[in-house]
Structure formats: structure tokens, C-alpha cells
C-alpha positions in Angstrom: -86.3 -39.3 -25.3 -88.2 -36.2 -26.6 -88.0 -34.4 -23.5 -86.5 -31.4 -25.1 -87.9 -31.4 -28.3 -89.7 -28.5 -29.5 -93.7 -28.8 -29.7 -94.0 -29.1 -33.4 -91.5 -32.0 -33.6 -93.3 -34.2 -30.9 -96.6 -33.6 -33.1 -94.7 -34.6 -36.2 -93.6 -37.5 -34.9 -97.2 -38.6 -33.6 -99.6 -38.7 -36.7 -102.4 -39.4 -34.0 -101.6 -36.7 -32.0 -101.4 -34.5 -35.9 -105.3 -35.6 -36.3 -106.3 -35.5 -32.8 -105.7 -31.6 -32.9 -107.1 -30.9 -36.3 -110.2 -32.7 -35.6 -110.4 -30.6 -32.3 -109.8 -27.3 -33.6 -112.5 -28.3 -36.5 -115.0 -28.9 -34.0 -114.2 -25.6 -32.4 -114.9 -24.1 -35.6 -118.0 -26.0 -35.9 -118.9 -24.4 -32.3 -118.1 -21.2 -33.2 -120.4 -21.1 -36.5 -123.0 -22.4 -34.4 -122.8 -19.2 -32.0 -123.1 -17.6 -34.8 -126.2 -18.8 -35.9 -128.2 -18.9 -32.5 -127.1 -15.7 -32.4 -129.6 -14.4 -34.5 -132.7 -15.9 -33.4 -134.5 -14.9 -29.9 -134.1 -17.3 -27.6 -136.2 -17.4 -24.2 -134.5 -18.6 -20.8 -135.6 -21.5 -19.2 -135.9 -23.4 -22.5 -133.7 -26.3 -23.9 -132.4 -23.8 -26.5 -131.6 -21.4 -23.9 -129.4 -24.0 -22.0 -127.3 -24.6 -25.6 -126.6 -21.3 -26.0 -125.3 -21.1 -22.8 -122.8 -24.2 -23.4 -121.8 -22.9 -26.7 -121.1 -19.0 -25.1 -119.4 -21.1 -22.3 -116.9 -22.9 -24.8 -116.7 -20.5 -27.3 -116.0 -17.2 -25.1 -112.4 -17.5 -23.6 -111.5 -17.4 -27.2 -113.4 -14.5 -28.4 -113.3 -12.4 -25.3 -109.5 -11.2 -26.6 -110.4 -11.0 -29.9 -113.3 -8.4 -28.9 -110.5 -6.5 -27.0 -108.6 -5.9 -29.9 -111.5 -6.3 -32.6 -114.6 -4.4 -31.1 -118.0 -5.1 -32.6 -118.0 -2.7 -36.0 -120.9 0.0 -35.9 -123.5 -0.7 -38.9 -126.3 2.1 -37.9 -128.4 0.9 -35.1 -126.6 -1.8 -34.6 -123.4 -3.6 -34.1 -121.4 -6.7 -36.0 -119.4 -8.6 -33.9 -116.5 -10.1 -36.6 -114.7 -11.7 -33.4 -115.8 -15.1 -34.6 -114.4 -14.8 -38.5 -111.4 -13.5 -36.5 -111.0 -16.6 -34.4 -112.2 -19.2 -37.3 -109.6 -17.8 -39.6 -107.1 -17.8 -37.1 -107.9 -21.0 -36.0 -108.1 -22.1 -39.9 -104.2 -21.1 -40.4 -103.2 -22.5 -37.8 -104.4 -25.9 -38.6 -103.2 -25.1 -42.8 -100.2 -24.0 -41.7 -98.9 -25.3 -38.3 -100.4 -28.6 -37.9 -101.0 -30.0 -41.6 -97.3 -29.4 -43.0 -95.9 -31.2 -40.2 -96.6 -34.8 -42.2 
């Protein structure tokens, strides 16, 4: 019946499947914040902090991996910011605002 309807039509049609996504890109987002912020505390291996970090550079990588390829970190001095992750959040942001929303 919808075998050859475009993407954004099936998810129109299926207001579950509308929320299901938003809700998953939102907790992406959350992830990606949270990246951000163990970022900038030490963190030693073997500890239970240590593992997180892991997970959350595990999940949060294949997404900001090509971001840094066309985005490198930004030289500030002695050190670098890495803006890859305001890249993917408000990328990921318009997509929900402008793709998945309006499709109601």
C-alpha cells in the first residue's frame, strides 16, 4: 500500500512513528551535550566515569567524525575548540523543526 511512497509521507501518515524520531533525535542531542560537558573535566581510566565517556564517545562519534572533516577544531591560542557538536545539534535541531515537525 505505501510501498512506493516517499519517506516523508509514510512518517506523515504515522504520528507514532512522527514522535518516535523526534524523541530519538532529542536524546541524541541530550548525548551530544553531555560529551560536551565530560569533556571538560579529567577523567581517569578504569573508573565508572571513564566507562561513560566511553559510551557517550561510542554513540556520539559516527556523527561527529564527518563534521570534524569538514569543520576542524578552531585554533584559540594554546588550544583548540572543537564546534563539531553545535554543528551536529543544530543540524540535528532543523531537521526535527523543519523535516519531521511540519509533517502533522
Amino acid at each position: 500500500m505505501l510501498v512506493n511512497a516517499a519517506p516523508a509521507v509514510i512518517i506523515a501518515s504515522n504520528y507514532a512513528l512522527q514522535r518516535a524520531l523526534t524523541t530519538l533525535v532529542e536524546i541524541y542531542v541530550v548525548l551530544l551535550i553531555a560529551r560536551a560537558l565530560m569533556s571538560w573535566f579529567p577523567v581517569n581510566p578504569g573508573t565508572m566515569i571513564y566507562r561513560i565517556v566511553l559510551v557517550l564517545d561510542r554513540l556520539t562519534e559516527p556523527v561527529l567524525r564527518p563534521v570534524r572533516r569538514i569543520l576542524p577544531p578552531v585554533r584559540a591560542g594554546g588550544m583548540a575548540i572543537d564546534l563539531s557538536i553545535i554543528v551536529a545539534i543544530i543540524a540535528l535541531e532543523v531537521i526535527v523543526i523543519g523535516v519531521i515537525i511540519p509533517l502533522v
